[in-house]
N, C-alpha and C positions, 0 to 999 in steps of 0.2 A: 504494500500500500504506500502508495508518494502522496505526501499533504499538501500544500496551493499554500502552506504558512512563510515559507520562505520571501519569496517576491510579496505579501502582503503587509508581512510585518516590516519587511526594509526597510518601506513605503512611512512607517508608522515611526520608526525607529528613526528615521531621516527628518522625519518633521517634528518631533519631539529634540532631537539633538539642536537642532535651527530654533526652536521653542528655549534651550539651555542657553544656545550662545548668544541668544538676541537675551537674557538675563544675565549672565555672565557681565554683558558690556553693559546696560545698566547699571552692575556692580560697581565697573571700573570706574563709570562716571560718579558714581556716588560719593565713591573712593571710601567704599567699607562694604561688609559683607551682607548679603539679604537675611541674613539669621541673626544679625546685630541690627539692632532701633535705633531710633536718632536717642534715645531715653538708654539706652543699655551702654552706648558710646559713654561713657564716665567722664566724671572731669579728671580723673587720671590721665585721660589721653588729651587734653585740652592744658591739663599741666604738663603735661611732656611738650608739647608744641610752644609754650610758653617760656619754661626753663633750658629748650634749649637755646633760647638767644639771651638767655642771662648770662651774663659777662661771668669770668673766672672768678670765685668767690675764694678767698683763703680757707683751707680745712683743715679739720685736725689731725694728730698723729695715727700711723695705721692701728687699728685697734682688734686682736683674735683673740677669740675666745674659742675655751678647745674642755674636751671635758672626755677624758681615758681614752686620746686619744691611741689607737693602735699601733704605732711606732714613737717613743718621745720624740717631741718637737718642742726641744728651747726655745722661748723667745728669744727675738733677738735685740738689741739696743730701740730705745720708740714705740715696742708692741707691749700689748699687756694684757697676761692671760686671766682669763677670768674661771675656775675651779669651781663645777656645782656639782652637783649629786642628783642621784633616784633617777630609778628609770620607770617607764611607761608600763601598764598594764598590757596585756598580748591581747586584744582583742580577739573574740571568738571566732570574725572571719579566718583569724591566721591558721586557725585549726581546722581549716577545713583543706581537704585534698585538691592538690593543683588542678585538675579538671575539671570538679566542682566550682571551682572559684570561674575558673574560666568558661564554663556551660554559664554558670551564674549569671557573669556580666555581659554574658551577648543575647540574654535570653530575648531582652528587645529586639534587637536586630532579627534573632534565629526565628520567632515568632511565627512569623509569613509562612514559615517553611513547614513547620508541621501539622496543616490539612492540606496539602499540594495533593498528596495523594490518600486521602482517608478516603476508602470508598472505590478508588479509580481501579475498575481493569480494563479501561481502554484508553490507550496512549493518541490521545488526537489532539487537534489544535486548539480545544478548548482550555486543557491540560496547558501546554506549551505559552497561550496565552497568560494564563495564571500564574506561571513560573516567572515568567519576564517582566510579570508585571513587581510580583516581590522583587526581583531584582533591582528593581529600578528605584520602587519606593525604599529599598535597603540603601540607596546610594550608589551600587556595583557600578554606575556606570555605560550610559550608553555601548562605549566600544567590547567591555568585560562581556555586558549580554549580550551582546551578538555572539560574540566569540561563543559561550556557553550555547547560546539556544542554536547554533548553526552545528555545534557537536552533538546534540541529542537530536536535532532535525535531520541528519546526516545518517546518525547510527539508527534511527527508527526506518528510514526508508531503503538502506540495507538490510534491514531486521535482522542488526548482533545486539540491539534493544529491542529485546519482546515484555518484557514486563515492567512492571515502577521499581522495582531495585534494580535494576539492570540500567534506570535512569538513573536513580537515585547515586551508584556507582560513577556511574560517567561521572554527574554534576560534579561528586565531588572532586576527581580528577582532573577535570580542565581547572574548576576551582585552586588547585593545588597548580596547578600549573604555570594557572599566568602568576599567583603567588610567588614562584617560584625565585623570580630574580631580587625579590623584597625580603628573601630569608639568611641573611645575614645578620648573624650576632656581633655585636659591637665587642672587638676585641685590646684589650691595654698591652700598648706595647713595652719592652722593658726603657721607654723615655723615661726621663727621670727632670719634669713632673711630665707626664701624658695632661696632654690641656682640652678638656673638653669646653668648648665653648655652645653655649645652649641658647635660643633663642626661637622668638615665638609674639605672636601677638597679646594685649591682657585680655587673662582669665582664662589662657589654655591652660594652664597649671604648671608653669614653668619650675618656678620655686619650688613646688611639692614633688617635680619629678626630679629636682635636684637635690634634696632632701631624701626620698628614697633608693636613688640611685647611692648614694654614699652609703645608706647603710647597708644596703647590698654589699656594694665596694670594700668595706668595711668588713664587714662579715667575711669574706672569702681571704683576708689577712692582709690588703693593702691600708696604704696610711692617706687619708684623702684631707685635701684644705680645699675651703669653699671660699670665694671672692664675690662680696656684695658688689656686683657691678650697675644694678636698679639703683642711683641714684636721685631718682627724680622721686619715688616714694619711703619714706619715713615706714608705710607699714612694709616696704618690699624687705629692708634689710633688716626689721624684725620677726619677720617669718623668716628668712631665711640664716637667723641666728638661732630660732627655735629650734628649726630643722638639726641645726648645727650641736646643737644642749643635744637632743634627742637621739644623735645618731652618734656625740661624743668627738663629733671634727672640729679643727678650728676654725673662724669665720674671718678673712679679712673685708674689713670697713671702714668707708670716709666717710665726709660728713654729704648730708644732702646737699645737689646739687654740685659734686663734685666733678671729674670728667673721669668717665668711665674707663676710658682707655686705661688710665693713670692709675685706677685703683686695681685692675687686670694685670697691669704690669707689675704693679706691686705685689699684689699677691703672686706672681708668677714668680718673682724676685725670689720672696719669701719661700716659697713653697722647693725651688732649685737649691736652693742655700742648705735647706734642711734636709735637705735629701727625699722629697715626699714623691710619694707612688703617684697620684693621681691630681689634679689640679682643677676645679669644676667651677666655670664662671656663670652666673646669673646675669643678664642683661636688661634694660627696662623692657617692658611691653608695648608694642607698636605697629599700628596698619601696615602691609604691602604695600599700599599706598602714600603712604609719609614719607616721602622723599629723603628729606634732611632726616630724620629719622636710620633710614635705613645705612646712610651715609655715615652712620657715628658708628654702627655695626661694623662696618667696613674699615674706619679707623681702627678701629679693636685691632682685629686681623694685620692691618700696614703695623700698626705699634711690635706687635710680637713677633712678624716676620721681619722687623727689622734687626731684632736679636737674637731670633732664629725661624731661621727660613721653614721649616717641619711644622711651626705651629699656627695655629690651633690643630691639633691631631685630629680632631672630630669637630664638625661643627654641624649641631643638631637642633632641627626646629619642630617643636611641642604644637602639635595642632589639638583642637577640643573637637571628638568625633560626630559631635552634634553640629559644628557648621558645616556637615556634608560636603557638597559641592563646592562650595566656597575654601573648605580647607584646601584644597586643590589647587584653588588658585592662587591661597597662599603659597603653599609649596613652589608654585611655579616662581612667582618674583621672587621669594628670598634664597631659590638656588641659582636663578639668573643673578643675583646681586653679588653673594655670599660664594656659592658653590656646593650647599650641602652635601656631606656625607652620611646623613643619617634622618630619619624621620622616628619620632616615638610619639604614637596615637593614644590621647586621655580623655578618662570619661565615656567609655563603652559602652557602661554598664548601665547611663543615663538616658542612651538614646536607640532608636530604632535605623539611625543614620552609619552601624558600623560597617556597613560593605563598602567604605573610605578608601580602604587600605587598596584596593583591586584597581579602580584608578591610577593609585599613587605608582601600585605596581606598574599597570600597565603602560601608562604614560608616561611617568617617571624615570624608574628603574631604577627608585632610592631603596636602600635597605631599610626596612620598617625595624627599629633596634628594638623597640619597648612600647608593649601595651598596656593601657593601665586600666583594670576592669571591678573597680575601687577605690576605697578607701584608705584601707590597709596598705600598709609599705609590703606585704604580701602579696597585694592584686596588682603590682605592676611588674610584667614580667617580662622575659626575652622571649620579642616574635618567632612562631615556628609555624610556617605556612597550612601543615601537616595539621597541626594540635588544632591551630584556630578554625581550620574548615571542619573538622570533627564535631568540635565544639558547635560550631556555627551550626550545623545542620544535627544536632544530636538527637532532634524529635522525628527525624525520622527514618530510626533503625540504630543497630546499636553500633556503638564507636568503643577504642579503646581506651582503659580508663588509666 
C-alpha cells in the first residue's frame, strides 16, 4: 500500500515553515523573543543597556570566598577568604534513579506521544498526521519532521513497517540519529585552569547551571573557582556566591558595574597562580539582539586570548527550553558572534517545548553538553542522545532503565 501523505504534507510543511520565518523576522524586528512580553523584558535588561555607557567606576579589591574547597587554594595578597559551614539537605529528587528523573522532566514534552498509537492497527495517514503534528507542537522542528515522517512514510510503503512498534522502532532511531552529532560530552582538558566561559540571555538559568556544574566538577575530584563576571546585577553575584557557599568553591568579585572582562581576567589570574583544575565564568544576561551587549562578550574572549590564545576552552550558551523556536535563534547569533562550543538546554521539565535540542542538532551541529530536567543539582545532567529519546518517548513501550 503507497499513501498520497508524502507530496501532501510537503505542501503543508512548506507553508507552515514560511508561516515560522515570516515570525522569526518579526522577532528580529522586535529585537526579543515571541515567548518574552514587553512586561517579562525586566528592567535588568534596561539596566544592562544603561550601565553599559556608564563611564569606568573605581572598585574594590578582588574578593573569594571559598568554603572546603577540594584542593587548598591560599589567598593571595588583596583576596579575602570568607570560611562558612553546613551543608544543604539532599533533596528527595536526588534519590530518585537517573531515568526516572529524566522520564520525569520531559514528561511534558513526551506527552503527545503516548496515545499516537493507543488503539491503532492501521498504519495510514491519519496516524502519520498525528505524529507530525506532536512533533511540531514538541518544537522538533520543521526540517527534524520531515526527516522523521519521510523515514516511516518510506518504511510503511516498503512494508519493513507492518505494525506500530515497528514504527514506534524506527521513530526512535532517526530520533537518535539526527541527535547524533549533538552527543558530545563536554570534556576538561589537563589546562590548568580549563576556562569555561558561559553565556546566555536572563532567566535561562545561567548562574544555576554554573552552580551545578561545579559541584559536579567538584565531586569527580577537580578544584573549581567561579568568577562573578554579571556585573550589572547586585543579585547576579549573590546567587552566584551562594552557588559558591553550596558547592564549597571560591567566588571571584568586583564591585557592580565593574568591567567584566577585568574581573574574568582576574579571576583567571587567580585561578593559574593557584594551580586550579577548572575556571567557570558567569557573564550578564542579554538579547541576541543587543549589539553592544554582545560586543562586551567578545571583549571577554580578545582579553584572554591575549594571554592565551587556547582560551576560553568552552564557551557555552544556556538556553530556557521553553522559548522553543526562539532558543534557536539565539543559538544562531551568539555562535555567529562568539563561536560556541557547547549548548546546555534548562528547564525541561517546565515545558512541552523540549524537542529544542533536534533543531539545534540539526541545524547547528553544536554539542548539546547538559540538560537540566530540575531543580536538583541532580537533574542537570550530560546529554546522551540515546537516554533522552528513550526517555522522550517512554509511554510508548518499554525503554531501558
Amino acid at each position: 500500500m503507497v499513501f498520497g501523505f508524502g507530496k501532501k504534507k510537503k505542501k503543508q510543511l512548506k507553508k507552515a515553515k514560511k508561516s515560522t520565518d515570516k515570525q522569526d523576522q518579526s522577532i528580529e524586528t522586535n529585537g526579543q523573543s515571541d515567548s518574552v512580553s514587553a512586561e517579562s523584558i525586566t528592567a535588568d535588561l534596561i539596566a544592562e543597556a544603561e550601565v553599559a555607557e556608564v563611564p569606568a567606576v573605581e572598585v574594590p579589591a578582588v574578593e573569594v570566598q571559598a568554603v572546603e574547597a577540594t584542593k587548598a587554594i591560599k589567598p593571595t595578597k588583596g583576596e579575602k577568604v570568607v570560611e562558612r559551614s553546613g551543608k544543604a539537605a539532599i533533596p528527595q529528587s536526588e534519590k530518585k534513579s537517573y531515568f526516572s528523573r529524566l522520564k520525569a522532566g520531559l514528561a511534558k514534552t513526551g506527552a503527545g506521544f503516548g496515545h499516537l498509537f493507543l488503539g491503532k492497527k492501521v498504519l495510514d495517514d491519519e496516524l502519520l498526521e498525528d505524529l507530525e503534528t506532536v512533533l511540531l507542537m514538541a518544537d522538533v522542528g520543521i526540517e527534524s519532521t520531515q526527516e522523521i515522517i519521510d523515514d516511516i512514510t518510506d518504511g510503511i510503503a516498503r512494508k519493513s513497517l507492518k505494525d506500530s512498534d515497528a514504527v514506534v522502532e524506527q521513530l526512535k532511531l532517526t530520533m537518535q540519529r539526527i541527535l547524533h552529532t549533538s552527543d558530545k560530552p563536554l570534556v576538561f582538558t589537563d589546562e590548568k585552569p580549563f576556562v569555561l566561559l558561559v553565556v546566555g540571555i536572563n532567566g535561562a538559568g545561567k548562574t544555576t547551571t554554573i552552580g551545578k556544574i561545579a559541584q559536579k566538577i567538584k565531586t569527580e575530584g577537580k578544584s573549581v573557582m567561579l568568577a562573578a563576571g554579571d556585573t550589572f546585577r547586585a543579585a547576579a553575584v549573590e546567587q552566584l556566591e551562594a552557588w559558591g557557599e553550596r558547592a564549597g568553591v571560591p567566588v571571584v568579585s568586583q564591585g557592580i558595574g565593574a568591567d567584566s572582562a577585568s574581573v574574568i581576567y582576574d579571576a583567571y589570574e587567580s585561578a593559574k597562580a593557584k594551580g586550579v583544575d577548572v575556571l567557570i565564568a558567569d557573564t550578564a544576561g542579554r538579547l541576541h539582539t543587543q549589539s553592544h551587549l554582545m560586543s562586551e562578550i567578545e571583549k571577554i574572549v580578545r582579553v584572554l586570548r591575549k594571554h592565551d590564545s587556547s582560551t576560553p576552552h568552552e564557551v557555552m550558551l544556556v538556553i530556557d527550553a521553553g522559548n522553543g523556536q526562539n532558543a534557536l535563534n539565539q543559538a544562531k547569533e551568539f555562535h555567529h558572534s562568539l563561536g560556541l562550543t557547547g549548548i546546555t538546554v534548562t528547564k525541561l521539565d517546565g515545558t512541552a517545548k523540549g524537542g529544542i535540542v533536534f533543531p539545534i542538532a540539526k541545524q547547528l551541529g553544536l554539542p548539546v553538553r547538559f540538560i537540566g530536567v530540575g531543580e536538583s543539582a541532580q537533574d542537570l545532567r550530560e546529554f546522551n542522545a540515546t537516554d533522552f529519546v528513550n526517555a522522550l518517548l517512554s509511554d510508548l513501550g518499554s525503554t531501558p532503565h
